[in-house]
C-alpha positions in Angstrom: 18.6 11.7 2.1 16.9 11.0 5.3 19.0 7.9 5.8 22.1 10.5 5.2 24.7 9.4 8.2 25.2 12.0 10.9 29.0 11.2 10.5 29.3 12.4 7.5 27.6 15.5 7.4 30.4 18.1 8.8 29.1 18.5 12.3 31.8 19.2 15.3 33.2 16.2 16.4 32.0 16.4 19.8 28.2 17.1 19.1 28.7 14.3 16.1 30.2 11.8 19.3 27.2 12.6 21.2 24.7 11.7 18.3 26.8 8.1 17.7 27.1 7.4 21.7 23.0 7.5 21.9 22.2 5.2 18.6 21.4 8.7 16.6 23.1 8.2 13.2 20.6 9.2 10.5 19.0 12.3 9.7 15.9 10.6 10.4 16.7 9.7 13.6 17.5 13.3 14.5 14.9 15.2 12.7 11.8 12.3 14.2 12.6 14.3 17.7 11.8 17.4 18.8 14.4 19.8 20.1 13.9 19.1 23.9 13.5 15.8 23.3 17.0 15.9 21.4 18.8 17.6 24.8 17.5 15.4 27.1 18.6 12.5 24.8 22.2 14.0 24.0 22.0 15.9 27.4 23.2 18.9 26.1 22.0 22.5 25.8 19.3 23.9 23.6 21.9 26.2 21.3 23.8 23.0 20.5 20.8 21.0 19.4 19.3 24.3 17.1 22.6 24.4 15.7 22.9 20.9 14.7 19.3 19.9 14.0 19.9 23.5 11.7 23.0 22.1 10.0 21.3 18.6 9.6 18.1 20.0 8.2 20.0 22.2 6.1 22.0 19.5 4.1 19.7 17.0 4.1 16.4 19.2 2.7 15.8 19.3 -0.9 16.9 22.7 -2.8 14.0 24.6 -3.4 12.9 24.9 -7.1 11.5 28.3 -8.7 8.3 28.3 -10.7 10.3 29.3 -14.2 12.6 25.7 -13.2 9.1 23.9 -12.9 7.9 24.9 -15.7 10.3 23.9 -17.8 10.8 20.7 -16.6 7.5 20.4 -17.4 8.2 21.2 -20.9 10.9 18.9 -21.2 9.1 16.2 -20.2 6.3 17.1 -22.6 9.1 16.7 -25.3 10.4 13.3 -24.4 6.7 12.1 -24.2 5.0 9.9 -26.7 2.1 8.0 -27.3 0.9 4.2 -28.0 -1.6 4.5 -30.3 -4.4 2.1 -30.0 -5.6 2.6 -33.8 -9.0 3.4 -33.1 -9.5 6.3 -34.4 -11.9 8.1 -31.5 -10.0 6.9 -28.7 -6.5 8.0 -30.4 -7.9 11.4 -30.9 -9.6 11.6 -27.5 -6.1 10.8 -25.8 -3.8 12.9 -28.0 -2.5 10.3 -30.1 -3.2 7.2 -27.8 -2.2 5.7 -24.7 0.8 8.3 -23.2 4.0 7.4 -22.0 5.1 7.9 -18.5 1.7 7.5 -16.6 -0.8 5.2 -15.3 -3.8 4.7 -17.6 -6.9 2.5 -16.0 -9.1 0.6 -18.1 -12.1 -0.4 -15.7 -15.2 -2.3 -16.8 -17.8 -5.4 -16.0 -16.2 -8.8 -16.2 -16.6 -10.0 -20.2 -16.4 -6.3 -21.4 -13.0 -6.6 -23.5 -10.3 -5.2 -21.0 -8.3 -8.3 -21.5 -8.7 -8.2 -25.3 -7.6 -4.5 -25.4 -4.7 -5.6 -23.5 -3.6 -8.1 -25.8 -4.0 -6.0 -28.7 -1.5 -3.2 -26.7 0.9 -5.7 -26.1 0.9 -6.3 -29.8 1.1 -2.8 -30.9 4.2 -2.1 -28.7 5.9 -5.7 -29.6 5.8 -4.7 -33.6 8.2 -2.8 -35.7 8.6 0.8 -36.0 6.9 0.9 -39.9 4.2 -1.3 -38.8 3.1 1.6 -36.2 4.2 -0.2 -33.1 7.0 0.9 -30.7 9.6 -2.5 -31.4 9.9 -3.0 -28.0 9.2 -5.9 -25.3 5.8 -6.1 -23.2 5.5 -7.3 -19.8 2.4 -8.6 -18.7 1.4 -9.3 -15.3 -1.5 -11.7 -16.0 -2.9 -12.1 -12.3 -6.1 -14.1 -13.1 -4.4 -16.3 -15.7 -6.3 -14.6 -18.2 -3.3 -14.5 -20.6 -4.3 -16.3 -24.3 -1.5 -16.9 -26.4 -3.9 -17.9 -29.2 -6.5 -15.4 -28.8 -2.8 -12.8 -28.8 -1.9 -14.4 -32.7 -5.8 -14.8 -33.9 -6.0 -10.6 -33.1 -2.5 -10.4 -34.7 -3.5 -12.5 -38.2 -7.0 -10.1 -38.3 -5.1 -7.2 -37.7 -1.7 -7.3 -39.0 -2.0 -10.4 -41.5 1.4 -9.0 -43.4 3.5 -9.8 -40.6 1.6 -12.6 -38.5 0.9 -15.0 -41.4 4.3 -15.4 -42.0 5.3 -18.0 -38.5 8.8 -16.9 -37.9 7.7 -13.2 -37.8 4.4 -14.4 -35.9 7.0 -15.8 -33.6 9.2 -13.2 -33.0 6.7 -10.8 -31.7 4.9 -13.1 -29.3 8.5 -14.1 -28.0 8.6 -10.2 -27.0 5.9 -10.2 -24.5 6.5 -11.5 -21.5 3.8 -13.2 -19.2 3.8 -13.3 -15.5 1.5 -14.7 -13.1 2.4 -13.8 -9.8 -0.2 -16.0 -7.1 -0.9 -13.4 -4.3 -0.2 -9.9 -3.6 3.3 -10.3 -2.0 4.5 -12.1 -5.2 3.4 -9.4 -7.2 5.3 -6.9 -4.6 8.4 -9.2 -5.4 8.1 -9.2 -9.0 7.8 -5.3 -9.2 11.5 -5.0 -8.1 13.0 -7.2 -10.6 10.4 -5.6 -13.3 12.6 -1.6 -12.8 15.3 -4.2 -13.6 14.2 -6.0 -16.7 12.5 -2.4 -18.2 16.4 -1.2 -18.5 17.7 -5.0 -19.5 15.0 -5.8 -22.3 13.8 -2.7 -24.2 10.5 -3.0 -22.5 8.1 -0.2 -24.1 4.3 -1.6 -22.0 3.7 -3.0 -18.3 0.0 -4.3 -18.3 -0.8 -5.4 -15.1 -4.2 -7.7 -15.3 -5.8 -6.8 -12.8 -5.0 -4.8 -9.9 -8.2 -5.3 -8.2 -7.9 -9.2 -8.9 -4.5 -8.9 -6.7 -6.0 -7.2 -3.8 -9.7 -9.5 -3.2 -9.5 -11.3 -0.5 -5.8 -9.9 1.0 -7.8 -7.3 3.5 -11.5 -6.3 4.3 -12.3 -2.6 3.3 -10.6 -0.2 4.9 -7.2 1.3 5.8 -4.7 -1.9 5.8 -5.2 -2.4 1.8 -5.6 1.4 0.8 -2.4 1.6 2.7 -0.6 -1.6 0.6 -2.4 -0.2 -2.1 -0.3 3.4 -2.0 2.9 1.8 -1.7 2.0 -0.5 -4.8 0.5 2.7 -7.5 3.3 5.2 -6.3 5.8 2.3 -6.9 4.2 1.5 -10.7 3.8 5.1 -11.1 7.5 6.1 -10.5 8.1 3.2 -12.6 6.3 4.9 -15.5 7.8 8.2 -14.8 11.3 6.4 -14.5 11.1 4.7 -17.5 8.4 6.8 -19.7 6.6 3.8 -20.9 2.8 3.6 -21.3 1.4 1.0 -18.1 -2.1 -0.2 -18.2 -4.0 -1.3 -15.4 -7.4 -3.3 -16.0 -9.8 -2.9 -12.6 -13.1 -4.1 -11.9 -16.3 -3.0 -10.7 -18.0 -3.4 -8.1 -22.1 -2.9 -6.4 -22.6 0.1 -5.2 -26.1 1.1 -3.3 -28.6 4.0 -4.7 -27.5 5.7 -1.3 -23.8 5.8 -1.8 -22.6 8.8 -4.2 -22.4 7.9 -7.9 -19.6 8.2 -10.1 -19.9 5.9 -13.0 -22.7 4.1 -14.4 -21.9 1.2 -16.6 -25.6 -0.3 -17.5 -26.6 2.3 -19.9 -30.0 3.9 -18.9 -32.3 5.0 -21.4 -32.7 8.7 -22.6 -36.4 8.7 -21.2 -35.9 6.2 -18.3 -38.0 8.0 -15.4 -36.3 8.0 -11.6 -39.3 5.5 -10.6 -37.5 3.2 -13.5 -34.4 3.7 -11.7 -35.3 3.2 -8.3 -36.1 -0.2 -9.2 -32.3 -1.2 -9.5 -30.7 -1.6 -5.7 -27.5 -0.9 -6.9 -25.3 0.1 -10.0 -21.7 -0.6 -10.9 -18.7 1.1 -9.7 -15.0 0.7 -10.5 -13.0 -0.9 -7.5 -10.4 0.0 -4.9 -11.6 3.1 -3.8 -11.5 7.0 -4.5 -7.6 7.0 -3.6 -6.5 4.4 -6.1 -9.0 6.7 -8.3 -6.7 9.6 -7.9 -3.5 8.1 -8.3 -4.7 6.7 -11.6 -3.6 9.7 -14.4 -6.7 8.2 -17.2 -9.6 6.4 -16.7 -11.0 4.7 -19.4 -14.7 3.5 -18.5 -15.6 0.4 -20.9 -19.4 -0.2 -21.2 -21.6 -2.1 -23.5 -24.6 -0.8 -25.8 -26.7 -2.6 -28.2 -25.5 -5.9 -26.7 -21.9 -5.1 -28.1 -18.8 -4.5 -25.9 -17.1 -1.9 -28.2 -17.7 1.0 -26.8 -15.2 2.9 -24.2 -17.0 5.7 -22.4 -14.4 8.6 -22.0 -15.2 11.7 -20.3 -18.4 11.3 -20.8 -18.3 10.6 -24.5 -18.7 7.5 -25.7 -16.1 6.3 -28.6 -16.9 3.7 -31.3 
């Protein structure tokens, strides 16, 4: 709406002539000025410009929306939701019935943990047929650090679905439904999200993994604001994209060293029940997830992987840790 041409909005021909005659033909271009600024521009009186910059404002604003509307938009959407379930048993319950559609769910954990492998065996739960439990849909599968396996994909389908994977053309079929891309920096990626909104409309696509977001980002900026800004355009893009399309989308991100000084949010080497502070102090730094506190809040589910015992099957979730 802000692009909205003055021309077109039903103001007085003469006031809508002065607008065109100073390069003012978008709402945006009118409403980005103040009022005095607007007469001495248009060099006309103030009762003019409030009555325009009224009428513009007026047409171009969003209706307002009452609580009781809200609310049951919420509801609808509630309705049309679903779930991906992961078949573990404590994680499905955990989440409701598994990964949910329409948001952005974060897998983040050490390098080696198993974020890839969880990946893989999504992408295969959303690829099979409905009375196998999956979704019969497509996968796309941005595979950033050429991670990707298409063997280690069928040796997880054969262990876990050996009905339908030892049987090759079947096997086939659903690896032919995910679809791998491996854009090479961040500004290929940016490029490939506009023709993903395409293909989720032209291919049945039920998942969009993206491996890994933080992978994408290493080395484009330092710290600071130019890549939390990128980094804002790219998660409200992927999240209107799971809102526009209500499909699950997994992101895998990684961790990072963080000093005893800085404030703690996640600790992924487990520490010992009676592990005293003088034990801890002897570690300089723990483990964090990457990309900062505002990708943190865009993300709608955090999934914290860790490893105990020496085995990487456990996902930490809210504090509980799921086997």
């Amino acid at each position: 709406m802000a692009n909205k041409q003055i021309s077109q909005m039903g103001l007085p021909k003469s006031i809508a002539n002065v607008f065109a005659a100073r390069n003012v033909f978008t709402a945006k271009d009118a409403l980005s000025l103040t009022e005095f600024e607007l007469m001495e521009l248009l060099d006309v009186g103030l009762a003019q410009v409030t009555s325009a910059v009224a009428h513009i404002s007026e047409i171009v604003c969003p209706p307002y929306q009452t609580a009781l509307s809200l609310m049951e938009l919420r509801v609808q959407n509630e309705h049309l939701a679903g779930h991906l379930p992961t078949h573990m048993k404590g994680l499905d319950e955990a989440l409701c019935g598994g990964i949910p559609f329409g948001v952005l769910t974060e897998l983040v954990g050490p390098a080696g943990i198993g974020k890839t492998q969880f990946c893989l065996k999504l992408s295969l739960l959303a690829s099979l047929p409905a009375n196998y439990g999956g979704l019969d849909g497509h996968v796309i599968y941005i595979d950033v650090e050429s991670k990707f396996s298409s063997r280690r994909l069928i040796e997880i389908g054969v262990k876990s679905f050996p009905e339908i994977f030892h049987r090759k053309e079947m096997a086939q079929e659903m690896a032919g439904r995910i679809h791998v891309l491996r854009p090479a920096s961040l500004s290929e990626f940016t490029e490939s999200l506009q023709q993903i909104k395409v293909s989720l409309l032209q291919n049945q696509v039920k998942l969009l993994v993206i491996d890994s977001m933080a992978a994408l980002v290493t080395g484009e900026f330092e710290h600071g604001a130019p890549r939390q800004k990128t980094l804002g355009w790219h998660v409200s893009f992927i999240k209107s994209l799971a809102e526009f399309s209500r499909i699950p989308v997994v992101v895998t991100n990684q961790v990072r060293s963080q000093s005893r000084d800085e404030t703690c949010h996640y600790f992924f080497q487990v520490q010992s029940w009676n592990e005293t502070i003088e034990d801890r102090t002897r570690h300089d730094s723990h483990l964090v997830a990457a990309l900062g506190i505002n990708w943190a809040h865009a993300v709608t589910i955090r999934l914290v992987l860790e490893a105990k015992s020496g085995h990487n099957d456990i996902i930490n979730f809210g504090g509980e840790s799921l086997q």
